[in-house]
C-alpha positions in Angstrom: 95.6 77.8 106.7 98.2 74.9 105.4 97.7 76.7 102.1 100.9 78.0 100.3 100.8 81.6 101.0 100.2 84.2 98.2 100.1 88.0 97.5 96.9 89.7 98.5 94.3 91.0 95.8 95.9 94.5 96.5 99.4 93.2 95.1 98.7 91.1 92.2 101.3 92.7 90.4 103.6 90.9 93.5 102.3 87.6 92.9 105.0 85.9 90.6 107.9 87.0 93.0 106.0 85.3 96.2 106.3 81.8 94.0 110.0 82.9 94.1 110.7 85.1 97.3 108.7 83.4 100.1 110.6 80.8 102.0 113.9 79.9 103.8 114.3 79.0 106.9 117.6 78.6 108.3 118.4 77.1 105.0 121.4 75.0 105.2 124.4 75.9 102.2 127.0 73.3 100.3 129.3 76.3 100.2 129.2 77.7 103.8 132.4 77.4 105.8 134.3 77.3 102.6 136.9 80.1 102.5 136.8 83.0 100.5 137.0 82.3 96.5 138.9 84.5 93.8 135.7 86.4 92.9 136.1 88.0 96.6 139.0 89.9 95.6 137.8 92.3 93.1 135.2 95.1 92.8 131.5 94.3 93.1 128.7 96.8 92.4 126.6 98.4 95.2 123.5 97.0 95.1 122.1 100.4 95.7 123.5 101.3 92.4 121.8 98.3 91.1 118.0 99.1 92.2 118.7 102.8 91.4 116.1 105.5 92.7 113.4 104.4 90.4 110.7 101.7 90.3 112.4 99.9 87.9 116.5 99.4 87.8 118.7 101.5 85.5 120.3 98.5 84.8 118.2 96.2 83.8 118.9 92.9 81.8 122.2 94.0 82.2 124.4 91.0 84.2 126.1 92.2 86.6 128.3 91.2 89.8 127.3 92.0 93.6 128.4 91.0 96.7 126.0 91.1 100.6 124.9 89.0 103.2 122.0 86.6 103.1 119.4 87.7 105.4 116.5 86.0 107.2 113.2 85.3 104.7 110.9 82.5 106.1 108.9 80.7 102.6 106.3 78.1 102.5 107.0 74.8 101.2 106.6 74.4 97.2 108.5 77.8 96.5 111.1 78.3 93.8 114.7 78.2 95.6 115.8 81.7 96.2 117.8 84.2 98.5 117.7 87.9 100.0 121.1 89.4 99.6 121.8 92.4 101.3 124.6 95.0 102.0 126.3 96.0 104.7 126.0 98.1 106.1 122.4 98.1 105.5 120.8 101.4 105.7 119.4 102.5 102.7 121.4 105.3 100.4 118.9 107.9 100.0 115.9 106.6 97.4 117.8 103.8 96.8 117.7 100.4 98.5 120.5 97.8 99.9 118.5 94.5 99.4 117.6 92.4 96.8 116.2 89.3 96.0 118.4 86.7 93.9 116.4 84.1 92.2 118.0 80.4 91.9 117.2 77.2 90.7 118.7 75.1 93.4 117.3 73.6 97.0 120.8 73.8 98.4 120.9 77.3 99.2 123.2 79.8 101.6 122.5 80.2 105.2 121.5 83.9 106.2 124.6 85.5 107.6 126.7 84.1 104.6 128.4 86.5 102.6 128.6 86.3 98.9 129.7 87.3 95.6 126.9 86.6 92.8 126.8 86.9 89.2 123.0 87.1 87.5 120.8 89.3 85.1 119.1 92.3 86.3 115.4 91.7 85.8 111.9 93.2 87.4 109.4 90.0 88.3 106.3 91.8 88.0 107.9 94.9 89.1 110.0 94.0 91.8 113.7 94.5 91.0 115.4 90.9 91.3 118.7 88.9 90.2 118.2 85.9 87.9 119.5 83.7 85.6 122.7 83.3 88.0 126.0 81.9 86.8 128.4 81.6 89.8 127.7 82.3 93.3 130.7 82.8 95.8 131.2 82.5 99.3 133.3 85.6 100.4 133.0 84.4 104.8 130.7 85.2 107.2 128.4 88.8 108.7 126.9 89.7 111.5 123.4 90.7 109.7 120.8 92.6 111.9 117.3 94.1 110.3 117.6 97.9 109.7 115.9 99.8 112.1 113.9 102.6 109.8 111.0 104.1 111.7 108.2 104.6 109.2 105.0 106.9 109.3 102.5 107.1 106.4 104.3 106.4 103.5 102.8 105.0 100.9 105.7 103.3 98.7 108.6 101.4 100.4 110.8 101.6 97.3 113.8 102.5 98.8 113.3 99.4 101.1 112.5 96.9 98.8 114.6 93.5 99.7 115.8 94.8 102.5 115.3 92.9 106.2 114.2 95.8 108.4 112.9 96.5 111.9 109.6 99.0 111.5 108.6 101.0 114.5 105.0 102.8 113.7 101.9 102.6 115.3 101.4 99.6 113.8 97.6 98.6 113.6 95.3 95.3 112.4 93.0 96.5 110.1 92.0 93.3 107.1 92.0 89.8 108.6 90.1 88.3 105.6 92.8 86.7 103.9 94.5 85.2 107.4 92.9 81.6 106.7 93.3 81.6 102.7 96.7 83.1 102.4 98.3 83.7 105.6 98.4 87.6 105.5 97.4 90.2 107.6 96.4 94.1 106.5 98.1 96.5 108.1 98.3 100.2 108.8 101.6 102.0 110.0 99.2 105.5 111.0 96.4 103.5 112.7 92.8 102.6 112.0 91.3 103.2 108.9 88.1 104.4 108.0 85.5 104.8 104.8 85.9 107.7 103.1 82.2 108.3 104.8 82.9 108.3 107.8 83.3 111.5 109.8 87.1 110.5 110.2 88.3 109.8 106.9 89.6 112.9 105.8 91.2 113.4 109.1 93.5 110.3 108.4 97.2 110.6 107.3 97.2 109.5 103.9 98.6 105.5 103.7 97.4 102.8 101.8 96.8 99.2 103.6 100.0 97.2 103.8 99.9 93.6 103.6 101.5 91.6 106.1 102.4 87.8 104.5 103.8 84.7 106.6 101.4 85.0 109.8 99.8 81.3 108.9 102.5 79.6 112.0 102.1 82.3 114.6 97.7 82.6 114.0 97.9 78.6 114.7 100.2 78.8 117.7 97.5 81.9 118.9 94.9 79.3 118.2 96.3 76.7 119.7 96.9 78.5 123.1 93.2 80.2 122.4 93.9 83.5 122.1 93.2 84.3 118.7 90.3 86.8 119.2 93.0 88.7 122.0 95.7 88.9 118.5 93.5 89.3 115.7 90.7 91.0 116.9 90.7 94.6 114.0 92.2 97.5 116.1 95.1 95.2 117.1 98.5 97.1 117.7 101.5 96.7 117.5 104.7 98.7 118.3 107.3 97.2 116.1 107.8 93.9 113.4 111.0 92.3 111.9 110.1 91.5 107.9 111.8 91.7 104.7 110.1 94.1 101.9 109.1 92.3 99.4 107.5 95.0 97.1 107.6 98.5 97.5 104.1 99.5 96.0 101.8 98.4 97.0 103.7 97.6 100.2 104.2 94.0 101.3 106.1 92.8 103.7 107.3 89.0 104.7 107.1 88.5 108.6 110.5 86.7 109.7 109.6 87.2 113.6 106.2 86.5 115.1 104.4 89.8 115.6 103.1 91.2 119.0 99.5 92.1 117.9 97.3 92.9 121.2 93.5 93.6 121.4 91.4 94.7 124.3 87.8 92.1 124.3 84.7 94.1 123.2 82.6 96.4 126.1 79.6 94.5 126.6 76.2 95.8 126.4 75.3 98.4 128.7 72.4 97.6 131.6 69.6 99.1 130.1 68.3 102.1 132.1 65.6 102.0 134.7 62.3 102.2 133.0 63.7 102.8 129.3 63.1 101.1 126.3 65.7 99.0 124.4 65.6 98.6 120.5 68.5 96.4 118.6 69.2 96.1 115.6 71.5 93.2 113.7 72.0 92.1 110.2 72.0 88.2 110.5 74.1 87.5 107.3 72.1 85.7 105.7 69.9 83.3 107.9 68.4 80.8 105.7 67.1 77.2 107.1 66.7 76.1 103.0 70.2 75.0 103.3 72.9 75.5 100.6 71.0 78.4 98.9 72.8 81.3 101.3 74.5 81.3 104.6 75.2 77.5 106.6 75.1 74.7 104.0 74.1 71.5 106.6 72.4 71.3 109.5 75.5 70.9 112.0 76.5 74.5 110.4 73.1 76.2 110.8 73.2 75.0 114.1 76.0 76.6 114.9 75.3 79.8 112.9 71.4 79.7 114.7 73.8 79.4 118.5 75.8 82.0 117.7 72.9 84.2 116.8 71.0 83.6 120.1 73.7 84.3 122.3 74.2 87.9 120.9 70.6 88.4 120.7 70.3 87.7 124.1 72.8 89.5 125.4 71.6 92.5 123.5 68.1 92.8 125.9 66.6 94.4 123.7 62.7 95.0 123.7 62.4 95.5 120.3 64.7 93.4 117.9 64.9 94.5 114.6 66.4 91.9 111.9 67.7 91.8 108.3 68.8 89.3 106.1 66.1 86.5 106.9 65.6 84.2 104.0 62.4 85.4 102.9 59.4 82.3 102.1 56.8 82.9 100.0 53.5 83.9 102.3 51.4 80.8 100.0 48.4 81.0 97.5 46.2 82.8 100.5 48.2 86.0 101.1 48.1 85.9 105.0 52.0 86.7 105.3 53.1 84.2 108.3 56.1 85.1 109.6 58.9 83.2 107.6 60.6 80.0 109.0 63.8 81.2 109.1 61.9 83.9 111.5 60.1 81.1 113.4 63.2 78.8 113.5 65.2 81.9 115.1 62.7 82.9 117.6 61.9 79.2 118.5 65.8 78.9 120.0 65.9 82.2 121.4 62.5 82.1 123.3 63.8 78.8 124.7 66.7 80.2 126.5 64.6 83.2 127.9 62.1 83.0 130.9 58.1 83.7 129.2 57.7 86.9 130.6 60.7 87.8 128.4 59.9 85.9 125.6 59.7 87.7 122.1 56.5 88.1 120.0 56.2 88.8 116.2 52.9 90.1 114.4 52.9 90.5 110.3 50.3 90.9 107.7 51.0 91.5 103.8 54.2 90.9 102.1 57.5 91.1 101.0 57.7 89.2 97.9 61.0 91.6 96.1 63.9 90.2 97.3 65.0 86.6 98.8 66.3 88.2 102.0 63.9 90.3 104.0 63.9 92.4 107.4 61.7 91.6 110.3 60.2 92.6 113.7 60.2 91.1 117.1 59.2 92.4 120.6 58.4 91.3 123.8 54.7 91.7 124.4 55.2 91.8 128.8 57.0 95.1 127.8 55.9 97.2 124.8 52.1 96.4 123.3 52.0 96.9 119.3 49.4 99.0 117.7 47.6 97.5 114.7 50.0 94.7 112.7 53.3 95.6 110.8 53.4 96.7 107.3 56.0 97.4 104.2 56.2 100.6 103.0 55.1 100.4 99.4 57.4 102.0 96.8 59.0 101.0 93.3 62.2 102.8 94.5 63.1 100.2 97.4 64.9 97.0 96.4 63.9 95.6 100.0 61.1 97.0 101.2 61.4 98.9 104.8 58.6 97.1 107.7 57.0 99.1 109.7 55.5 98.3 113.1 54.3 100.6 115.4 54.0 100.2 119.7 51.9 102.1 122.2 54.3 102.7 125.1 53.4 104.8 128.0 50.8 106.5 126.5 52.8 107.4 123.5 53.1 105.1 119.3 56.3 105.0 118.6 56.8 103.8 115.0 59.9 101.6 114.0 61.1 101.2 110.5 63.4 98.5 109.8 65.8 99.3 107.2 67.8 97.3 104.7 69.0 99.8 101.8 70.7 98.5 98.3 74.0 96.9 98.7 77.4 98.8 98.1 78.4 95.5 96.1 79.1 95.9 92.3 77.1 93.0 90.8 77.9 93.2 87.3 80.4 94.6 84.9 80.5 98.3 83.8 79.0 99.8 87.2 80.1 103.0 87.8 81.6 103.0 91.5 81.8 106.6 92.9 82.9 108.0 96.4 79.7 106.1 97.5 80.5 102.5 95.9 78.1 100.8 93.7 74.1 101.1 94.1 74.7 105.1 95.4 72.3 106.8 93.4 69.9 103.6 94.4 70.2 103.9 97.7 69.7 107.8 97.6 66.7 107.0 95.7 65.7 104.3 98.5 66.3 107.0 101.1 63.8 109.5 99.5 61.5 106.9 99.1 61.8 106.0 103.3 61.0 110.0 103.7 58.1 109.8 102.1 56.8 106.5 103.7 57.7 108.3 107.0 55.8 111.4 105.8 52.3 110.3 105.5 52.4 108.4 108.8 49.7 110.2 110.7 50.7 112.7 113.7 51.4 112.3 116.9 54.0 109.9 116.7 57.8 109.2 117.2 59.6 107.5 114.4 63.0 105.7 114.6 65.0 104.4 111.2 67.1 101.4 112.4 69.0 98.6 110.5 71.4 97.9 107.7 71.2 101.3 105.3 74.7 100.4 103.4 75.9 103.9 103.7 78.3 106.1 106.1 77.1 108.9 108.0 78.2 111.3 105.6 76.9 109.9 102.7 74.3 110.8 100.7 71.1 108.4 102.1 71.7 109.4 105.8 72.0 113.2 104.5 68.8 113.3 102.9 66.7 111.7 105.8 69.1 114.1 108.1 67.8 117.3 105.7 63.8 116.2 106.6 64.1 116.1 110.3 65.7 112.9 110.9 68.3 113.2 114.0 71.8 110.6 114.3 71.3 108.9 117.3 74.8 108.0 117.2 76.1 111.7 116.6 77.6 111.2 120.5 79.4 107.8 120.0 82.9 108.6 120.1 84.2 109.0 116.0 86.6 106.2 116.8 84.0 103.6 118.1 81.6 104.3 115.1 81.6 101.9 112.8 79.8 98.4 112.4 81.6 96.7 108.9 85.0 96.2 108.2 85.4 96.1 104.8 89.4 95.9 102.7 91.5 97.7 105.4 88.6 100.5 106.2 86.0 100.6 108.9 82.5 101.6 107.9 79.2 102.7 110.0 77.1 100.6 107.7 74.0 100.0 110.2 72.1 103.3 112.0 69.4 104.5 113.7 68.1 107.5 113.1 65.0 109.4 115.1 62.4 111.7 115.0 63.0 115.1 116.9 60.8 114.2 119.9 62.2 110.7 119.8 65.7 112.0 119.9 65.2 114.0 122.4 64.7 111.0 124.7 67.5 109.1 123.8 69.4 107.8 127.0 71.5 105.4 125.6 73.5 104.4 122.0 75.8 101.7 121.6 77.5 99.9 118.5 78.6 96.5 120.5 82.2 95.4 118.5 81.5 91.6 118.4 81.5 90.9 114.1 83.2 93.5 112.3 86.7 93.3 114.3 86.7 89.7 114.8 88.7 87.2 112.5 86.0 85.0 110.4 87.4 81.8 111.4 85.8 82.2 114.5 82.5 82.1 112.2 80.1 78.9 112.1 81.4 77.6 108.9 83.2 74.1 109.0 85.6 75.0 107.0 87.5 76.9 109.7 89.7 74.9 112.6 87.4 73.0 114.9 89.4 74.9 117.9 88.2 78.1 116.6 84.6 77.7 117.0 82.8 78.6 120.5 78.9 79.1 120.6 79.0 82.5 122.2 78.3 86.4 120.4 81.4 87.0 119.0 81.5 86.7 115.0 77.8 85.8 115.0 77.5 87.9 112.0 79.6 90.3 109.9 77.8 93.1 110.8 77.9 94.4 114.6 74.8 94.8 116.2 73.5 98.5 117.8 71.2 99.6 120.2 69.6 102.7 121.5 67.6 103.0 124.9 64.9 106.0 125.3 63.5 107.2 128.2 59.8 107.7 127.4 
């Protein structure tokens, strides 16, 4: 987080004018107090005139002479010398702005509130109207500089604002905190969350792109510092108003030069599971591996950590079924009797020693799972539910990671659970094709067919439930197909705005599901996605790499996947 900040991966075309634009804290000047020079007396262009209406200035590489205020635009250390002038009064004219940013090779700079005359060439860094090359800059006296208040709703370019210092009223929301640690920005959205185009609200949304928030490194150490950071930072944070300067108008960014009010209610715990139902959780584990340095904790003091974390949000889950994805997946050895994987027995060890024996968690297996180095696992607790026969994995071409299967007799009836862990949405090489459904979509609808057919020659009676990781939104194509066979949504009745379980650049995503056979449904009495990873920051994670204040051993940010749970009533 002592990093020099830098634009985000949606502004690239930003990033030379943060070198230039980010910094200046009541920055002290050689010229201030002077009185007014001869360059005061004459006629200066409007700086509205000089960033025209367009993206680019009708006047550029022309030199020209202007005359503002400096305002207020906060930079870390290491950042070429440079200024925000702006006019006053401030308000934007129209399309066209009343701020710009004058670029200067000098560490004695003007304080903000000075007024001055400047003479420079009209350039765009990257795209961002600035003034460089200056000759002669003038102190003309003093102004009493306030931001503009402009009240913004969903637009999507801030050109007309660009260098200007402005007070924004919206219903300002925390929707990206991946870049917080790395670069010290935030994403933001000025119409509320945002969702993947999947999800059953996306098309409902106002359209708006993310807007990155830069300069938020100070005020997320001061929130970490008084231990609050999950209350600021949690996604779904809001705020009414902020105080920055634009620095670019598309894609918007903005410089904080006031802390910002973000607030966050905790997360709803798990609900008490129901008199005589039955409880099955799901959770991707990101990448448990004990082989460390290959994927997820690199030493021993962080996959004890990561292996804490998981425990506590596995048992706080009750569940009497687990189901898990993203073990690291061991060879089963030259005999073929599959033995459930160490990362599996290292997991269960921990968590069975926290828990009294009579709710201690079992795990039968037999075959394997030799197609991937991550696989999905089972785990029960045998003084509740008894399994029938031992878990299998569906057997088809089509699945990347193949679906395991274990089926329980429970009050005289075999429910079947199939833990699922679909083909990621990441693009892995170059020249994927990435449609409405990401990379792997055609996979995964192949994957989905595949888990119908499995499901299909299962022999009758039986209830069936589809839980885990299937990489897709509700309204994409793998949950369709199993929808079209029979399969109901178990989470159809979770509120729209409380269904997702990944965050992923600005959007929220149902990623993991549980889907259920018509009988099965029909004695659902319970579903729950439990907001503990997705919304949380990640340097409340188990890496070492984050602040040593940040860590505690407790649920939240176990994972980056939010665990869910369904309760029936059988």
């Amino acid at each position: 987080m002592d990093r020099a900040l830098q634009l985000p991966r949606r502004a690239r075309s930003s990033k030379q004018l943060l070198a230039f634009c980010t910094g200046l804290l009541a920055l002290g000047c050689a010229t201030s107090g002077e009185p007014p020079g001869t360059m005061c007396a004459g006629p200066a262009l409007d700086i509205a005139e000089l960033q025209g209406s367009g993206a680019v200035s009708p006047l550029l590489d022309e030199r020209v002479e202007i005359e503002g205020s400096v305002s207020v635009a906060p930079a870390p250390s290491g950042a070429r010398p440079g200024f925000f002038l702006q006019r006053e009064p401030a308000a934007a004219r129209g399309e066209r702005s009343a701020g710009i940013f004058v670029a200067v090779e000098s560490t004695d700079l003007p304080a903000p509130g000075q007024r001055l005359r400047v003479q420079g060439r009209v350039a765009e860094l990257d795209g961002v109207t600035a003034l460089v090359s200056v000759e002669r800059i003038e102190p003309c006296g003093r102004a009493a500089l306030s931001p503009s208040d402009i009240e913004l709703g969903s637009e999507p370019d801030l050109e007309r604002w660009e260098g200007m210092w402005i007070r924004a009223r919206a219903d300002w929301t925390l929707v990206d905190s991946s870049e917080l640690e790395r670069r010290g920005e935030l994403g933001i959205s000025p119409v509320g969350r945002r969702y993947a185009t999947g999800h059953p609200l996306a098309q409902a949304q106002a359209e708006g792109a993310v807007w990155t928030l830069l300069g938020m490194a100070d005020t997320a150490r001061a929130w970490l510092r008084a231990g609050s950071l999950s209350e600021h930072l949690r996604l779904g944070a809001r705020a009414r108003e902020l105080t920055a300067v634009v620095l670019s108008g598309a894609p918007a960014t903005l410089l904080a030069t006031e802390p910002v009010e973000l607030r966050a209610p905790p997360p709803v715990p798990p609900s008490a599971v129901p008199d005589d139902a039955v409880r099955v959780a799901a959770l991707n584990l990101n990448n448990y591996f004990v082989q460390l340095g290959a994927r997820g904790a690199g030493s021993e003091p962080e996959l004890s950590r990561q292996r804490a974390k998981l425990v506590a949000a596995l048992h706080q889950l009750d569940a009497d079924i687990l189901a898990l994805n993203e073990l690291e997946n061991q060879s089963p050895g030259p005999s073929g009797n599959a033995a459930p994987p160490r990362s599996l027995g290292d997991l269960l060890g921990a968590l069975n020693s926290e828990l009294p024996d009579e709710l201690g968690y079992s795990v039968s297996e037999s075959g394997a799972d030799d197609s991937d180095v991550i696989r999905s696992a089972i785990v029960y607790r045998n003084r509740r539910v008894r399994p029938s026969g031992p878990a299998w994995f569906a057997s088809s071409p089509m699945f990347q990671r193949a679906p395991l299967f274990q089926s329980f007799e429970i009050r005289g009836r075999t429910l079947s659970v199939g833990v699922v862990h679909l083909k990621s949405k990441l693009c892995s090489g170059a020249g994927q094709i990435i449609g409405a459904e990401g990379c792997g979509a055609e996979t995964r609808a192949a994957e989905a067919r595949a888990l119908a057919a499995a499901v299909a020659s299962l022999p009758e009676p039986r209830d069936v439930l589809l839980i885990g990781d299937f990489n897709s939104d509700a309204l994409e194509t793998p949950l369709l197909e199993l929808k079209r066979v029979g399969f109901s949504d178990l989470f159809a009745g979770v509120p729209a705005e409380d269904r997702y379980s990944y965050a992923f650049d600005g959007h929220a995503s149902q990623l993991d599901h549980a889907l259920a056979s018509s009988a099965l449904a029909a004695a659902l009495a319970n579903a729950q996605i439990w907001h503990i990873n997705a919304d949380e920051p990640e340097l409340l994670g188990y890496g070492l790499e984050h602040p040593p204040p940040a860590y505690r051993a407790d649920a939240r940010r176990s994972s980056d996947h939010d665990p869910i749970l369904v309760d029936f009533a059988l």
